[in-house]
C-alpha positions as CSV (number, residue, x, y, z in Angstrom):
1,X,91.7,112.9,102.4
2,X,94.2,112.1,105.0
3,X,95.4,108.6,106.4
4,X,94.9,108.1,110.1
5,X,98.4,106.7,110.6
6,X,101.5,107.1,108.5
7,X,101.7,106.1,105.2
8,X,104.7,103.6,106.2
9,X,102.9,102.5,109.0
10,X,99.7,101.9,107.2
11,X,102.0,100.0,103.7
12,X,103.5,97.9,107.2
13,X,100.4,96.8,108.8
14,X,98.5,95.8,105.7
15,X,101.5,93.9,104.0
16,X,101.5,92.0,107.2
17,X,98.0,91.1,107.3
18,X,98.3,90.2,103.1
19,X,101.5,87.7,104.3
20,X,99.0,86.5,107.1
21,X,96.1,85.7,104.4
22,X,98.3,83.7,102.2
23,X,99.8,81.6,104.8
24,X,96.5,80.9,106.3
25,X,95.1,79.5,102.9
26,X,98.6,77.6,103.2
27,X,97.9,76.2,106.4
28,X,94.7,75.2,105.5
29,X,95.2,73.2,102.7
30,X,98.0,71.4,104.3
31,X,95.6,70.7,107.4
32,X,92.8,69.8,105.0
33,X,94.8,67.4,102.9
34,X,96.4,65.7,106.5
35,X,92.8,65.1,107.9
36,X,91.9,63.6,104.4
37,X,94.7,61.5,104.2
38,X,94.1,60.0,107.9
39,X,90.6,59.8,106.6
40,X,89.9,61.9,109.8
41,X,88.4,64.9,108.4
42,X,84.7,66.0,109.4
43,X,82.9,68.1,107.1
44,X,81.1,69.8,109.7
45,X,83.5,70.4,113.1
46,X,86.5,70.5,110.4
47,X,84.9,73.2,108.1
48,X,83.3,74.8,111.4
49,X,87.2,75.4,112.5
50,X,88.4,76.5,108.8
51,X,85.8,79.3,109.3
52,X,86.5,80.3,112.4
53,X,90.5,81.2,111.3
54,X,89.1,82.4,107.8
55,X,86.7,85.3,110.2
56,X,89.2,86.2,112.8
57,X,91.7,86.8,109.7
58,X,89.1,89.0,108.0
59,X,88.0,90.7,110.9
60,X,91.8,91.6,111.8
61,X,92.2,93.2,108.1
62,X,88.7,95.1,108.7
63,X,89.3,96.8,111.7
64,X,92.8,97.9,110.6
65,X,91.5,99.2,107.9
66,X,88.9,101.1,109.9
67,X,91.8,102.4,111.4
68,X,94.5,103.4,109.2
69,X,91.6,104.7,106.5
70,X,89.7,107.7,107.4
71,X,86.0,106.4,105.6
72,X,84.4,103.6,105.7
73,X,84.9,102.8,102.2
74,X,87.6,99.7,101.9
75,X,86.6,98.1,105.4
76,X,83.5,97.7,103.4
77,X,84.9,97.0,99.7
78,X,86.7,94.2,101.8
79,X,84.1,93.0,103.2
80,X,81.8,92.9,100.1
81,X,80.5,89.8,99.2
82,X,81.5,88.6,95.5
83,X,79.0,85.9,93.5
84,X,80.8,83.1,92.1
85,X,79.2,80.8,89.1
86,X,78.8,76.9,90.2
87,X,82.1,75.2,90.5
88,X,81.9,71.4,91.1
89,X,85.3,70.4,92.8
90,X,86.4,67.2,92.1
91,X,87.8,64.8,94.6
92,X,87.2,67.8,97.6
93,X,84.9,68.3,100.0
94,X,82.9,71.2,98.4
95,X,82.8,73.3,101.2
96,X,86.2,73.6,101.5
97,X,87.0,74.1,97.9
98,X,85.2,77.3,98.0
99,X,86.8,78.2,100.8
100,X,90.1,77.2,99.4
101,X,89.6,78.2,95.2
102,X,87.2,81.0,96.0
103,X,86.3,83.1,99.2
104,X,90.3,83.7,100.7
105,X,91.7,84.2,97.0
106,X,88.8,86.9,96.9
107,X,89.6,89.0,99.9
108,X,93.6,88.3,99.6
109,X,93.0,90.0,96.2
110,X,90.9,92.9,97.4
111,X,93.4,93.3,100.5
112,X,96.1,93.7,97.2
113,X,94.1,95.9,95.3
114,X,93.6,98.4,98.6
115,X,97.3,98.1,99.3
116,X,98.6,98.7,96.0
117,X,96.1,100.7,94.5
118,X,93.9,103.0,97.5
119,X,96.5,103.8,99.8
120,X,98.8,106.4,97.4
121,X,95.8,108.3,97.0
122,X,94.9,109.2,100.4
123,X,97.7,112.4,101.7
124,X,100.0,111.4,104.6
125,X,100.2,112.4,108.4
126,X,101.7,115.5,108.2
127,X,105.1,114.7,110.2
128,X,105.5,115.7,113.9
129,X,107.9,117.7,115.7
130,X,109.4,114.9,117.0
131,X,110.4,111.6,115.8
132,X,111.1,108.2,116.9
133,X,113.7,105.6,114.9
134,X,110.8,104.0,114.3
135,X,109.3,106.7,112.0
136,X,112.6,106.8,110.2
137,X,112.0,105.1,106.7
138,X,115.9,104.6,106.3
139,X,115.7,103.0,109.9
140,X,112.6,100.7,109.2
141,X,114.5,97.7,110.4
142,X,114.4,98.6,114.1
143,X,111.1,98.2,114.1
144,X,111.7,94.6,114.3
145,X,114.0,95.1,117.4
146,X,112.0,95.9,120.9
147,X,113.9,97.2,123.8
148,X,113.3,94.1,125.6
149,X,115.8,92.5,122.5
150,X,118.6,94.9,122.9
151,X,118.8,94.7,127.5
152,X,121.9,92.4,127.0
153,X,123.8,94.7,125.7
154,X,123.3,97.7,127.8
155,X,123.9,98.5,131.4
156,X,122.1,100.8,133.2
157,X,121.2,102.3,130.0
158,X,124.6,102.5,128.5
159,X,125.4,100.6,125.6
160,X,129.4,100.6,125.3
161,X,130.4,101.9,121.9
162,X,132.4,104.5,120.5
163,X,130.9,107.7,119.0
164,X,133.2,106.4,116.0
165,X,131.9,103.3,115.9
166,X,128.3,104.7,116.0
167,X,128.9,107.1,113.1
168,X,130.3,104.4,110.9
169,X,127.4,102.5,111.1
170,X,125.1,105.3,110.7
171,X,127.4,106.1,107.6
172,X,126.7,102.5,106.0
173,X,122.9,102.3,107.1
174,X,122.3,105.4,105.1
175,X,124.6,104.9,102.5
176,X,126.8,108.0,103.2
177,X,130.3,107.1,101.5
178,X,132.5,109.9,102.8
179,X,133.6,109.6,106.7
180,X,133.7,112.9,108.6
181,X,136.8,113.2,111.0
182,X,135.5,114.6,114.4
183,X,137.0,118.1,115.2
184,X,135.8,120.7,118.1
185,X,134.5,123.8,115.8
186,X,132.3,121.1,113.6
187,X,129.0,122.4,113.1
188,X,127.4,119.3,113.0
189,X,129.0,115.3,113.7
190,X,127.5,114.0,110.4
191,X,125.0,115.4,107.6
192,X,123.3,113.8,104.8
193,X,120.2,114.0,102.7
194,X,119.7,110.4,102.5
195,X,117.5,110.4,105.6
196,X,114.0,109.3,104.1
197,X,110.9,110.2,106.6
198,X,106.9,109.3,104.8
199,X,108.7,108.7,101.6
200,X,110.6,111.6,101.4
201,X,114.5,112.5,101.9
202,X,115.5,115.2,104.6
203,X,118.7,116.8,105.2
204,X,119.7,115.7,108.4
205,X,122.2,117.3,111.0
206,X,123.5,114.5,113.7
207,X,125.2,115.0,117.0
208,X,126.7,111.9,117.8
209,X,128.2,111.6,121.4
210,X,130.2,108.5,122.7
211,X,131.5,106.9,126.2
212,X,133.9,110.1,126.0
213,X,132.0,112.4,128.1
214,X,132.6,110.2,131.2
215,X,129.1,110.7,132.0
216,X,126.1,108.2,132.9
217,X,123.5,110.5,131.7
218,X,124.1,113.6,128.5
219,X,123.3,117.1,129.5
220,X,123.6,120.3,127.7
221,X,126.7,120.6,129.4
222,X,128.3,118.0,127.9
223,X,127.4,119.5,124.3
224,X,130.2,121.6,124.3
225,X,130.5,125.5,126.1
226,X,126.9,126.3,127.4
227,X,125.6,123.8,124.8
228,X,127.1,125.5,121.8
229,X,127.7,122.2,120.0
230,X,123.6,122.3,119.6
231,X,123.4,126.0,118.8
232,X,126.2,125.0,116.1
233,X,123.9,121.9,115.0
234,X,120.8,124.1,114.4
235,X,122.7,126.1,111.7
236,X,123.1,122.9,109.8
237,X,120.9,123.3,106.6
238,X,118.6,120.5,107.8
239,X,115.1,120.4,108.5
240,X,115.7,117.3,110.5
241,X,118.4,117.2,113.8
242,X,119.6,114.4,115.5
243,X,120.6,114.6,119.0
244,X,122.2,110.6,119.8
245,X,124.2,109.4,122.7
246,X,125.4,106.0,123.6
247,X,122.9,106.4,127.3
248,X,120.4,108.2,129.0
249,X,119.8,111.5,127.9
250,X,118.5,114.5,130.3
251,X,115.4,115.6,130.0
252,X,116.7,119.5,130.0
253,X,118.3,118.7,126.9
254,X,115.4,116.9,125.3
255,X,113.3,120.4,126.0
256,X,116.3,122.7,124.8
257,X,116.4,120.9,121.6
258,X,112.2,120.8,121.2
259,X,112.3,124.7,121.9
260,X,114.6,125.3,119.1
261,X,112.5,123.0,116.8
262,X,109.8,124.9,118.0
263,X,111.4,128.4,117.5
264,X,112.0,127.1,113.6
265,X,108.7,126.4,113.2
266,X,107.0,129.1,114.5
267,X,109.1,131.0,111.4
268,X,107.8,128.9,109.2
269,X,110.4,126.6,108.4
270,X,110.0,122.7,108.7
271,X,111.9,121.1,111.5
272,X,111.9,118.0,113.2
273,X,113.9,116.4,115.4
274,X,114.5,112.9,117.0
275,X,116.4,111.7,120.4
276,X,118.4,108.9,120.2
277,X,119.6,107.0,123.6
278,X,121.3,103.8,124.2
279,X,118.6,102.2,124.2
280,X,117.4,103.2,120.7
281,X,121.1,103.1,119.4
282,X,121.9,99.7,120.5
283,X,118.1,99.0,118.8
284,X,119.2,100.5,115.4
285,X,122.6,99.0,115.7
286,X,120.9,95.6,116.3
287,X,118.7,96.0,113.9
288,X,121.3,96.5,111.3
289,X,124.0,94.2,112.2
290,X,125.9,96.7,113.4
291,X,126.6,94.9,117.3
């Protein structure tokens, strides 16, 4: 069966909510032992409280599961209760050594299991025509970096850096050792099969464009004569083609670049492709250290 998200969005989400389980049980034990210490702690409003954080927790991890899962199955293996012998814990309140020793252990555990153990079985989204840095495995950083992170260093849109500089640090985020000197009959601006997308590496043609087009916006113009430079791109042995400039890009170029995607796979072959504007660069870039 297939996952209702992305396998890298789904291993994101539920590492995440196992981080947040363990640091809950953290916080509660530290709160428990303050409250004890000030001889302020109240078995009922106190334990009332722990419960409350312990169900909104669990009920986060059930509903993602609900949706990143396509069956019912491990929202309810989670949320199977587990029977537990008598345990007598000394020097605690009871209540909350259960709480503590017993019921979060048990669902960060089952949360673990479903992570580690359920989610390879289930087959990924089948990948789209077109990406987003953020479905990049080899760019997974920037999904840490919101555009709202980035607005310093753009104007209008334009983020001011070298097509030279961008490639270099494209080079080093993917690990691509050998630097391409740029050259007008170059079929492509940089290619590598170190691009990993769900797991898997693509070979990847890029089209990198800088502040040397003395343009605002990047239209098909600007890609060389009548837009050869992306007819020469799309004889790259890729499956995957990147179109980037350092700021806005025109929609008409967007669509020429999703027809020819679409012309690929309408023979069968895979293709994908994925935009990248300032905005996204400077995101990638930041993400990376790369500003």
């Amino acid at each position: 069966m297939r996952l209702q998200v992305s396998r890298a969005s789904a291993e994101e989400q539920l590492v995440a909510l196992l981080n947040e389980g363990y640091q809950l049980r953290q916080n509660l034990r530290l709160d428990y032992d303050s409250r004890r210490n000030a001889e302020v702690f109240d078995a009922v409003s106190d334990m009332q409280r722990y419960y409350g954080q312990v169900d909104a927790w669990g009920n986060k991890v059930n509903q993602t599961l609900q949706e990143v899962f396509p069956t019912a199955l491990e929202s309810n293996y989670f949320c199977s209760q587990a029977s537990h012998p008598a345990v007598d814990y000394q020097g605690m309140d009871q209540k909350f050594g259960h709480l503590f020793y017993r019921t979060l252990p048990s669902y960060t555990k089952r949360l673990k299991r479903i992570l580690e153990a359920d989610l390879p079985h289930y087959t990924d989204l089948p990948i789209q025509d077109r990406l987003f840095i953020e479905d990049i495995d080899s760019f997974r950083k920037v999904r840490d970096i919101n555009p709202a992170m980035v607005t310093g260093f753009l104007k209008n849109g334009f983020l001011n850096q070298t097509e030279d500089q961008v490639q270099l640090a494209l080079e080093q985020i993917l690990g691509v050792s050998f630097h391409r000197k740029d050259w007008a009959g170059e079929v492509n601006d940089l290619y590598t099969a170190n691009v990993v997308v769900n797991g898997l590496r693509h070979p990847t043609g890029f089209l990198l464009k800088g502040p040397g087009i003395g343009k605002k916006e990047m239209t098909i113009a600007d890609c060389g004569k009548n837009g050869d430079q992306i007819v020469r791109l799309f004889t790259t042995p890729a499956d995957l083609f990147v179109v980037q400039y350092v700021g806005p890009i025109a929609d008409m170029l967007v669509r020429d670049v999703q027809g020819k995607v679409a012309e690929l796979r309408a023979q069968r072959r895979e293709a994908h492709f994925l935009i990248m504007d300032g905005q996204d660069t400077a995101r990638l870039l930041q993400a990376y250290g790369k500003l």
